[in-house]
Backbone bond lengths (Angstrom), bond angles and torsions (degrees), N, CA, C in turn:
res aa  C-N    CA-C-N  psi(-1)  N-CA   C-N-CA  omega(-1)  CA-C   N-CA-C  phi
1 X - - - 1.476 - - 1.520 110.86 -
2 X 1.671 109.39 -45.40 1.634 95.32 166.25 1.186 122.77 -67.70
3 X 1.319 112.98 -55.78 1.754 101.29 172.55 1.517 111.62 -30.13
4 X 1.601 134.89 -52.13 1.571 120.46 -166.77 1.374 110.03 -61.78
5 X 1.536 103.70 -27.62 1.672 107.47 -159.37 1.944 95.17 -83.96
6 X 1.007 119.39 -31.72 1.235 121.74 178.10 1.821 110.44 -72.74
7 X 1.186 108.05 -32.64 1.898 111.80 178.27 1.744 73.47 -71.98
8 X 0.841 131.26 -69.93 1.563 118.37 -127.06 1.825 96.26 -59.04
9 X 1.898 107.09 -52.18 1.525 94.32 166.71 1.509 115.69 -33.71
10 X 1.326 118.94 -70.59 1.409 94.19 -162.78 1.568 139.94 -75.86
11 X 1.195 85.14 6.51 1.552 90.96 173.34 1.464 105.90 -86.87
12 X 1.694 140.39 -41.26 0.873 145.34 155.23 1.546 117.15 -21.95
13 X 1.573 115.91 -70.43 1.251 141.57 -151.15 2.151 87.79 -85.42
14 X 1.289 119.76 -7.27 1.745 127.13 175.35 1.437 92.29 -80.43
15 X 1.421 111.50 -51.32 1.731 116.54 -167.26 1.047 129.11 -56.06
16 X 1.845 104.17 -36.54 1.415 121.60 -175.78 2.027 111.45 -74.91
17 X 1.630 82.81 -37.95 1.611 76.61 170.96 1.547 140.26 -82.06
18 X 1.594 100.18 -21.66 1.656 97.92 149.04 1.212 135.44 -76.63
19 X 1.240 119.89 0.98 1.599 146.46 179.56 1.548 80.23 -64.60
20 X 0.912 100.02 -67.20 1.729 122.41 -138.11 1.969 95.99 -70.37
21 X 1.129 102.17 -52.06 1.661 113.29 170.60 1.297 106.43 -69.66
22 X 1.288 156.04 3.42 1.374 165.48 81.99 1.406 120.95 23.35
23 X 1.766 78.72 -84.55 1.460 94.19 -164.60 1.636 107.59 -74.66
24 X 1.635 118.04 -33.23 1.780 114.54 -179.83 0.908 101.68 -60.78
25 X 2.287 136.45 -32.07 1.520 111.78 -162.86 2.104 99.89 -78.78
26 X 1.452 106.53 -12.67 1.409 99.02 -169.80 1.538 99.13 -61.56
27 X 1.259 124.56 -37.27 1.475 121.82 -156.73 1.702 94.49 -82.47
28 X 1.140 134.86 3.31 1.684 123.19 -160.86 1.644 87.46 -65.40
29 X 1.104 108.85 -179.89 1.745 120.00 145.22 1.568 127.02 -57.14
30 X 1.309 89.80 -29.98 1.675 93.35 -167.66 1.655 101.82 -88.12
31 X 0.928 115.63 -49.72 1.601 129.33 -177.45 1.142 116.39 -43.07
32 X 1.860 116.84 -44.81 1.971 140.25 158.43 1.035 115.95 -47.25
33 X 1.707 104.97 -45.25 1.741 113.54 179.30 1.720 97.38 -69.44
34 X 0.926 113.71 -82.39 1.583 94.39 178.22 1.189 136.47 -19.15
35 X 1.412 129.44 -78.50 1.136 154.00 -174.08 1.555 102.06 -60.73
36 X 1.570 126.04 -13.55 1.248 116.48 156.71 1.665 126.78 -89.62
37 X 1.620 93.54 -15.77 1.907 101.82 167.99 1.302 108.61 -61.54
38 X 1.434 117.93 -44.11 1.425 113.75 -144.82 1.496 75.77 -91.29
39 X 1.987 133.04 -32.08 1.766 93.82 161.86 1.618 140.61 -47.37
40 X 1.116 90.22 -22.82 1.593 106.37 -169.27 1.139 115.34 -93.19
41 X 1.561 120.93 -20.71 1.312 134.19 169.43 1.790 107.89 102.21
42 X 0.560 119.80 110.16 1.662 137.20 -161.70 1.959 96.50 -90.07
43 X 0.976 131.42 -22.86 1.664 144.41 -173.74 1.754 100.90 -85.92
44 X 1.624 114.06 132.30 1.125 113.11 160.64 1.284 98.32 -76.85
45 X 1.587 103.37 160.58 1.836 121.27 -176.70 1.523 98.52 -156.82
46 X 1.655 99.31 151.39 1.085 110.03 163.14 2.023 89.30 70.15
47 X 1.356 88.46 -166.42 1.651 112.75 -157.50 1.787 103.76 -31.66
48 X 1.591 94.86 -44.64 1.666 85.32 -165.24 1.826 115.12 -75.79
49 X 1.740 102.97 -14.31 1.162 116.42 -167.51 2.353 91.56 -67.20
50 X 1.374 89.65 -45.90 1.421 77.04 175.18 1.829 117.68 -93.46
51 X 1.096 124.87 27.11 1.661 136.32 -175.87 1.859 82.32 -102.71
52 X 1.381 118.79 -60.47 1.844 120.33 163.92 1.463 111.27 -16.70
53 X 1.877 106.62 -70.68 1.063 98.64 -151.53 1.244 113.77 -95.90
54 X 1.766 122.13 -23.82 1.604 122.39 141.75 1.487 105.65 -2.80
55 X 1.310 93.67 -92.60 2.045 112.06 -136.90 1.664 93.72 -94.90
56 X 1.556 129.80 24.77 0.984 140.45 -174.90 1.924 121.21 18.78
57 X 1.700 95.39 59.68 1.182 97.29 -175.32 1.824 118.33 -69.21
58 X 1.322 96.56 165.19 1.825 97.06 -167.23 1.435 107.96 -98.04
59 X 1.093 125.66 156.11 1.530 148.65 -170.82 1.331 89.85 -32.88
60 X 1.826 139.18 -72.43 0.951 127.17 -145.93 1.478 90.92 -81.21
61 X 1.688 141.15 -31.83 1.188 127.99 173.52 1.521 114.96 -49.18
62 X 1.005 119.45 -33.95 1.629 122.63 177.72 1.463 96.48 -86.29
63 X 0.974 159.02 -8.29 1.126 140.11 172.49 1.814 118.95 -75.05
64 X 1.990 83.21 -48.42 1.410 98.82 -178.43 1.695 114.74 -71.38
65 X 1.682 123.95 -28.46 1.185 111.37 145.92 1.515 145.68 -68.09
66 X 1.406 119.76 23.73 1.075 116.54 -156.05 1.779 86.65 -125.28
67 X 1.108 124.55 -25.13 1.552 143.25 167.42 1.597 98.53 -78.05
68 X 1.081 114.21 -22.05 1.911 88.91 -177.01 1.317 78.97 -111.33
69 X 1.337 159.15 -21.93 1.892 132.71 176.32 1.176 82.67 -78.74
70 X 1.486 162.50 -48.49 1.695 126.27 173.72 0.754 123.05 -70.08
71 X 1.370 148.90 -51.62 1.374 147.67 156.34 1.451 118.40 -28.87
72 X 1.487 136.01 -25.96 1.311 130.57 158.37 1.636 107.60 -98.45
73 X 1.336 120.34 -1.29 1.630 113.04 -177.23 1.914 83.39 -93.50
74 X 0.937 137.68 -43.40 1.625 141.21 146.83 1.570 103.97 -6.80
75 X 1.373 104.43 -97.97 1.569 128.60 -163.46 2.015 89.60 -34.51
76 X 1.391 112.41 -78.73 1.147 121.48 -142.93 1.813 87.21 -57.46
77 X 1.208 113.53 -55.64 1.885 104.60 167.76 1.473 127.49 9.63
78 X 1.905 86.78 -86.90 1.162 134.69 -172.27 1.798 101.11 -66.35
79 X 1.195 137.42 -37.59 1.317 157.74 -179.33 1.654 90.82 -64.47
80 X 1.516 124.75 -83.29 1.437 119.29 179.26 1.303 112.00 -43.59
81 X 1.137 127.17 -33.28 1.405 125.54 -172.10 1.912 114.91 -58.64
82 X 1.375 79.56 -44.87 1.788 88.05 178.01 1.495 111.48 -106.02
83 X 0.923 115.21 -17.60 1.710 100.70 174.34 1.320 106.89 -105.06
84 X 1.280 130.48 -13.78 1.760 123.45 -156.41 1.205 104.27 -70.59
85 X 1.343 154.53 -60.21 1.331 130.11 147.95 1.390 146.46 20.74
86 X 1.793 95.98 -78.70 1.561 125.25 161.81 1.471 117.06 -70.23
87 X 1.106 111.94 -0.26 1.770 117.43 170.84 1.575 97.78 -95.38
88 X 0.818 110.45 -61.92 1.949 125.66 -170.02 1.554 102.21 -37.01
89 X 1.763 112.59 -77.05 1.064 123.93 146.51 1.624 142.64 -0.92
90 X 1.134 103.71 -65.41 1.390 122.18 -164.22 1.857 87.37 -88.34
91 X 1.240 129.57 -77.22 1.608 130.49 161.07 1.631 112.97 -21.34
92 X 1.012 125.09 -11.46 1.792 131.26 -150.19 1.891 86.13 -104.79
93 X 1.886 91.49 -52.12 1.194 100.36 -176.85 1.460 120.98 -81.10
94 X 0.803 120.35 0.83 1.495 119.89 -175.01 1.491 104.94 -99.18
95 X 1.583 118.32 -58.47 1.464 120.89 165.59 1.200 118.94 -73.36
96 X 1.196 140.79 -16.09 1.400 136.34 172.79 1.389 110.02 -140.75
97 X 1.642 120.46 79.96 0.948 111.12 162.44 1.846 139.84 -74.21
98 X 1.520 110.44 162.86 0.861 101.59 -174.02 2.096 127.26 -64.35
99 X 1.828 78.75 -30.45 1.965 89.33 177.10 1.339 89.03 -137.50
100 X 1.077 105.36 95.80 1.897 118.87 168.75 1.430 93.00 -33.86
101 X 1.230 125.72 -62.46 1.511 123.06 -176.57 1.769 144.12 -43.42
102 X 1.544 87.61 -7.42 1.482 103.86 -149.70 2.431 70.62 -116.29
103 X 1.667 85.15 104.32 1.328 104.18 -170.81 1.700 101.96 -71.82
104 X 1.139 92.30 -52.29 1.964 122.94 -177.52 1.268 102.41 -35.50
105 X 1.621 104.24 -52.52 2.438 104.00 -164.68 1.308 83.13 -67.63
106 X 1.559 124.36 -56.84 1.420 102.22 -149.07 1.472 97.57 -69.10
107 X 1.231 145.60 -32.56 1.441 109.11 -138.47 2.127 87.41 -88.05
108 X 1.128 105.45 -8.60 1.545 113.66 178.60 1.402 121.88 -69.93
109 X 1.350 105.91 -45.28 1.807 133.38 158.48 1.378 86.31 -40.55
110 X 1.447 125.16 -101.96 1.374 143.74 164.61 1.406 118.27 21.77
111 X 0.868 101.27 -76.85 1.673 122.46 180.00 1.880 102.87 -58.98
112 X 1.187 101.78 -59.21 1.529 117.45 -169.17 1.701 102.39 -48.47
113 X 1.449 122.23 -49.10 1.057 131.84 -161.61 2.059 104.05 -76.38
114 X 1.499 93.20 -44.97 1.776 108.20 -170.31 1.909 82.53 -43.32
115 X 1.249 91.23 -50.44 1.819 86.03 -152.23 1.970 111.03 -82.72
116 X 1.330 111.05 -9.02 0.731 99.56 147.29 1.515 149.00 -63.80
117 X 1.418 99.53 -36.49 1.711 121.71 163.16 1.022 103.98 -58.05
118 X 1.230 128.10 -27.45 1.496 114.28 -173.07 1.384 129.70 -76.27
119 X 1.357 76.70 -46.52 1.763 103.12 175.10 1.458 103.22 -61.37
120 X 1.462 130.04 -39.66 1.865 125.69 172.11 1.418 97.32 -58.96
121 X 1.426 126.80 -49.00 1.386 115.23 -164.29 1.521 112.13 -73.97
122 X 1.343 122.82 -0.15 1.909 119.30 -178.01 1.444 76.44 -81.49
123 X 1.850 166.02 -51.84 1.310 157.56 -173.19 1.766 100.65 -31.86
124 X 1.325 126.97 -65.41 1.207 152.17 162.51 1.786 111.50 -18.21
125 X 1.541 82.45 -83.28 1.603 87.19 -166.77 1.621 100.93 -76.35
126 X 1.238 142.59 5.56 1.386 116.54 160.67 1.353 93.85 -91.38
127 X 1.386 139.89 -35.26 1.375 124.56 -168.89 1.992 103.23 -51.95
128 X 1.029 87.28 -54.85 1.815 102.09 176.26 1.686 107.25 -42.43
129 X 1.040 110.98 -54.03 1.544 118.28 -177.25 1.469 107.82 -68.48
130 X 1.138 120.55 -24.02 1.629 116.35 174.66 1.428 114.91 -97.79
131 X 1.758 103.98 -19.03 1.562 91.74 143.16 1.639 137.28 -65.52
132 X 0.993 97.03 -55.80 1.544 97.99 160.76 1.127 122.80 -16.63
133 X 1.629 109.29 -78.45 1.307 114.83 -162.03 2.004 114.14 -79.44
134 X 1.091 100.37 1.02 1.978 104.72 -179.89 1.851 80.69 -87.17
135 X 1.279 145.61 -23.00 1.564 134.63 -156.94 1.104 109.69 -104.37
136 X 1.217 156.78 127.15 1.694 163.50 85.76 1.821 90.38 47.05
137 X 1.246 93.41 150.58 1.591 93.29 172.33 1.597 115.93 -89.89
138 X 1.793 100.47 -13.66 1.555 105.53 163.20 1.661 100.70 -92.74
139 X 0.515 149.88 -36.62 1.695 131.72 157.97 1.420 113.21 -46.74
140 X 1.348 131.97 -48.57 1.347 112.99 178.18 1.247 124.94 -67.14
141 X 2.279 108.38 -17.83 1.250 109.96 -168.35 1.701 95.64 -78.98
142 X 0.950 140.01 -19.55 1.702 160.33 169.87 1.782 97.53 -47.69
143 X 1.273 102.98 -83.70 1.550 108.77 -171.22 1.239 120.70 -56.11
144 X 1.422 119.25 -26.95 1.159 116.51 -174.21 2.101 113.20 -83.31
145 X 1.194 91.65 -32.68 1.885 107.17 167.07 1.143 112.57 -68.35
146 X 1.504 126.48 -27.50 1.418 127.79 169.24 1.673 107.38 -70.38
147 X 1.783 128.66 -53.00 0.936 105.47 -158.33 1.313 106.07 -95.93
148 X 1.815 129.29 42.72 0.742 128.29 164.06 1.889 97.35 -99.98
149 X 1.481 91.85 -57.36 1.342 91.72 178.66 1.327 139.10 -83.48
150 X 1.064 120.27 26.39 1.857 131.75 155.22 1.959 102.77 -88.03
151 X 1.004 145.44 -29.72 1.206 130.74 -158.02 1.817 83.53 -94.59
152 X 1.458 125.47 -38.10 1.480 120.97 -167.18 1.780 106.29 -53.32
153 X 1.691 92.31 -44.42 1.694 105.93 -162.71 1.604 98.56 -68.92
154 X 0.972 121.83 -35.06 1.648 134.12 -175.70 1.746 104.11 -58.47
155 X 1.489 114.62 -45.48 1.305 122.56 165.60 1.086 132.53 -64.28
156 X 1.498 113.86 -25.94 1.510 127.93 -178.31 1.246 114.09 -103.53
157 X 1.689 115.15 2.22 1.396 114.66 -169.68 1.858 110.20 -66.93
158 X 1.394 110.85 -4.09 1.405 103.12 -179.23 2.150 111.15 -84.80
159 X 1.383 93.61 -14.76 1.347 102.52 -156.64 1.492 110.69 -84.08
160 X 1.224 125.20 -17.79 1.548 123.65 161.56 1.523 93.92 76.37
161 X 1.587 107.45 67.01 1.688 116.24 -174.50 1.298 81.37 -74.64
162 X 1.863 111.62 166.54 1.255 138.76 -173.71 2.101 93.77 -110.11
163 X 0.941 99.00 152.49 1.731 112.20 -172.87 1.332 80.32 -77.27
164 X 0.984 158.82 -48.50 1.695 129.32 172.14 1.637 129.09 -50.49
165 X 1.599 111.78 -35.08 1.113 132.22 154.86 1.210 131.40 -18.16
166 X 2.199 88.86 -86.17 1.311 102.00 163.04 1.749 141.03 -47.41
167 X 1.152 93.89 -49.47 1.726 98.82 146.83 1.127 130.99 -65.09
168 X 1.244 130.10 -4.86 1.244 102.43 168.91 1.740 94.63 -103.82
169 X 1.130 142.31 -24.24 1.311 139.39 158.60 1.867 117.87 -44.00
170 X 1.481 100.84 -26.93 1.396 105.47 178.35 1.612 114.67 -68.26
171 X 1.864 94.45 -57.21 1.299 103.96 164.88 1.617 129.10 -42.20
172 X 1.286 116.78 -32.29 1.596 119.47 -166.62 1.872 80.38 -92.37
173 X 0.540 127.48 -47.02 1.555 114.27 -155.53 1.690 101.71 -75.65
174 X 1.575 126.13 -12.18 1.447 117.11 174.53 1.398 91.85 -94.18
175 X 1.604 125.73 -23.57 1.655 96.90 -179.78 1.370 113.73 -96.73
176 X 1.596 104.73 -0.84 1.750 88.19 146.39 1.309 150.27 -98.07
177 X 1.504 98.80 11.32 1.201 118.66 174.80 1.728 112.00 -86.30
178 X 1.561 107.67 -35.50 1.675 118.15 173.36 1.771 96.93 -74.96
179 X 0.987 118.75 7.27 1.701 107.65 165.41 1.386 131.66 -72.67
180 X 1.078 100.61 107.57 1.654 115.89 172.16 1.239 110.43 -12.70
181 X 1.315 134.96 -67.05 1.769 138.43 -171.79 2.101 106.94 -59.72
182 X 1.425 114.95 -40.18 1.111 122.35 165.38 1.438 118.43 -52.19
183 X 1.291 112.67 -54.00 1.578 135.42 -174.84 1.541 102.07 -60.92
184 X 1.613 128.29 -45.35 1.061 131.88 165.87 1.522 115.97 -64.09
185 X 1.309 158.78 1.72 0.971 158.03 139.44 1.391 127.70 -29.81
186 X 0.900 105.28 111.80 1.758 97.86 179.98 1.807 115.99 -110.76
187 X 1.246 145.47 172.74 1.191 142.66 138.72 1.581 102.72 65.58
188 X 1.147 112.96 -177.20 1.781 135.93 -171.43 1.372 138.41 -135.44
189 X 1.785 87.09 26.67 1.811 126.34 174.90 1.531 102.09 -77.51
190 X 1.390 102.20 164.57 1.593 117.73 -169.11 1.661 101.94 -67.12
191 X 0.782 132.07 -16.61 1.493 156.82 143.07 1.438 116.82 -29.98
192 X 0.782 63.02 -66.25 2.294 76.87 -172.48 1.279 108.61 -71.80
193 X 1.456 107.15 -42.29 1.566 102.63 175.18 1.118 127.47 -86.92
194 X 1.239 119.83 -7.70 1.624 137.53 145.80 1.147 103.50 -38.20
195 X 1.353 121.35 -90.47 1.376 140.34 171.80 1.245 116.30 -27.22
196 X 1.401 134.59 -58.56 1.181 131.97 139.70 1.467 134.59 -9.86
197 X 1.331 107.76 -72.91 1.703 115.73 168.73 0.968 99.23 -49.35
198 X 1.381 142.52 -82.55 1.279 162.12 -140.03 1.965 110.61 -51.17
199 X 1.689 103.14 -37.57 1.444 108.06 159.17 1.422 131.60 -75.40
200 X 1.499 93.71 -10.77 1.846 117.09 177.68 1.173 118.39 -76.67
201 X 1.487 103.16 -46.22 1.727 104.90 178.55 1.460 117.12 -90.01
202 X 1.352 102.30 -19.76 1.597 104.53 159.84 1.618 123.58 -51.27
203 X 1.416 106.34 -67.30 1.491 119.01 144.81 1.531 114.76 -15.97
204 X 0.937 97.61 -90.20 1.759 123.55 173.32 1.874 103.18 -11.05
205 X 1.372 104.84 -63.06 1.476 125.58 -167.22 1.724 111.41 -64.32
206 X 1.447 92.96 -59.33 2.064 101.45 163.22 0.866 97.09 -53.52
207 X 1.209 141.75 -86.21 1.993 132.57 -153.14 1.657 108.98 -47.50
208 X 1.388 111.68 -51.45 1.621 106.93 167.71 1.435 131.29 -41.67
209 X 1.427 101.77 -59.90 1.680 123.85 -167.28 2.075 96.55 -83.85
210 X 1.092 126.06 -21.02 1.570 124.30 173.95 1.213 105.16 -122.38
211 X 1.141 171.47 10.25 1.024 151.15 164.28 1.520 119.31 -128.74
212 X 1.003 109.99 -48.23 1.775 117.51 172.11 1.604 107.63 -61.99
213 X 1.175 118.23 163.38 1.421 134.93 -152.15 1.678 89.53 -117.30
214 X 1.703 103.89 149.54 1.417 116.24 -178.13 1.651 103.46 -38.90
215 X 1.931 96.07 -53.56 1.504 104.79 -170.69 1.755 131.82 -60.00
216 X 1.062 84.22 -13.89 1.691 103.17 -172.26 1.671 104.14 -91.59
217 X 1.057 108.72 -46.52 1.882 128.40 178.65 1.600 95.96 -54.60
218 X 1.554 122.53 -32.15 1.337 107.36 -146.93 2.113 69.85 -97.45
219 X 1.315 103.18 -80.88 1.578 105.16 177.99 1.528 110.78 -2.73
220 X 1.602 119.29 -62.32 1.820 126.02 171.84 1.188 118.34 -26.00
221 X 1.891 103.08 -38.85 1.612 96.41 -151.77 1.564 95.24 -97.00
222 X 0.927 127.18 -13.89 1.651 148.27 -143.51 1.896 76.77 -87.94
223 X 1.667 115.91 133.73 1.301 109.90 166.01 1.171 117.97 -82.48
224 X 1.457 126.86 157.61 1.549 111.22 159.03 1.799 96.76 106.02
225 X 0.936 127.00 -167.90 1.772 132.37 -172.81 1.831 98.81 -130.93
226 X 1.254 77.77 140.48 1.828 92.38 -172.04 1.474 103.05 -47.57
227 X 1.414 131.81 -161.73 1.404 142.69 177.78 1.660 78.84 -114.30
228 X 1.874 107.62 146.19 1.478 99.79 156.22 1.691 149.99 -49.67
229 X 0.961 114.42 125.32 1.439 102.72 157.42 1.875 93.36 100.76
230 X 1.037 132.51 8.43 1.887 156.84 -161.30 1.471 117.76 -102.45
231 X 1.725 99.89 -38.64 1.276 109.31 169.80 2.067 109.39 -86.65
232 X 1.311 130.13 110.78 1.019 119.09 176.14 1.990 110.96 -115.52
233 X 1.533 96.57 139.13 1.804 101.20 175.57 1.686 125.40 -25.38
234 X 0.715 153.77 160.89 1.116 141.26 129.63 1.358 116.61 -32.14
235 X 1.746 105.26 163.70 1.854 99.79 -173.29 1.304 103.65 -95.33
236 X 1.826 121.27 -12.51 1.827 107.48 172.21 1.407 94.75 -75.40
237 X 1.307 154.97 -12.23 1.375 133.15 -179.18 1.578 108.78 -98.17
238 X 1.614 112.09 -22.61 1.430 99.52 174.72 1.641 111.22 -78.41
239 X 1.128 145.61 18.96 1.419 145.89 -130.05 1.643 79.92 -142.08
240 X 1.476 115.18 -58.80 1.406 99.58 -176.06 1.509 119.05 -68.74
């Protein structure tokens, strides 16, 4: 009976001391740093979670993107913190001025605000630029054909493309992504994304006018989502 009562102390008095070695490694530095990732979520998600599995970036590539989406989810933070005010403001004044008449504030407001946006958007385009440079130039040629071609397939999702289709929509969207005018793009100014669109609907226009079917073109234009079962393959894909 003493022997049990004596095991049982020490097994007790084992518990208390890994308790205790527990709780000091929680407080280290390193233990905070952790236990604050997994607050923050330690998993890519969303766009980059599939930009990963796209262009099949490697452990340390995901590592090193996972420091620049905090490091710019940081900046822009820290950015509202001190300008958000002077954004509100300055926008307040531009659309609702105080003396519609008083040409001078606004076009001064105006100005003040353009360049303020601007200055949020240099957060942007270095994040962008350090994407770039963590990617292979065949990985970027990958991501960039994807984010042309996920918004096309999203549009066509009513049309019941044929797996020849889709490939050949895949194909047009990596050689418009290797396009010279794309490639010239710089930054994440009203500019760029001009430029941007502008290779989209180009895109946009080839895949319509060559690849889609009279019947499908007409279905596109038609508002609203077909009735089921209305949209049918082509007959070289129903044949195979």
């Amino acid at each position: 009976m003493k022997n049990l009562m004596w095991y049982t102390l020490a097994v007790l008095a084992a518990m208390l001391v890994a308790a205790s070695v527990a709780t000091a490694e929680e407080k280290t530095p390193a233990a905070q740093e952790k236990a604050a990732a997994v607050d923050k979520g330690d998993k890519l998600r969303g766009e980059y979670a599939i930009l990963a599995a796209e262009c099949k970036l490697t452990e340390e590539q995901q590592n090193t993107l996972k420091t620049k989406v905090a490091a710019r989810r940081d900046a822009q933070e820290t950015w509202m913190k001190t300008n958000g005010s002077k954004l509100e403001s300055l926008q307040e004044a531009v659309k609702k001025p105080k003396d519609p008449n008083d040409k001078e504030a606004i076009k001064r407001a105006s100005e003040e605000l353009k360049a303020l946006e601007a200055d949020r958007l240099k957060i942007q385009a270095t994040f962008e630029a350090d994407l770039k440079a963590l990617m292979t130039p065949e990985q970027q040629a990958l991501w960039g054909a994807f984010r042309l071609y996920r918004p096309l397939m999203g549009r066509y999702k009513k049309l019941n493309l044929t797996e020849e289709q889709t490939k050949k929509v895949k194909d047009a969207s990596a050689a418009a992504a290797a396009a010279k005018e794309l490639g010239e793009v710089k930054g994440d100014d009203k500019e760029a994304r001009k430029a941007k669109a502008d290779v989209a609907a180009k895109l946009r226009k080839t895949v319509e006018e060559t690849i889609l079917t009279a019947e499908q073109r007409e279905i596109l234009a038609k508002p609203g989502p077909p009735k089921p079962g209305t949209v049918k393959k082509p007959k070289a894909e129903e044949k195979k």
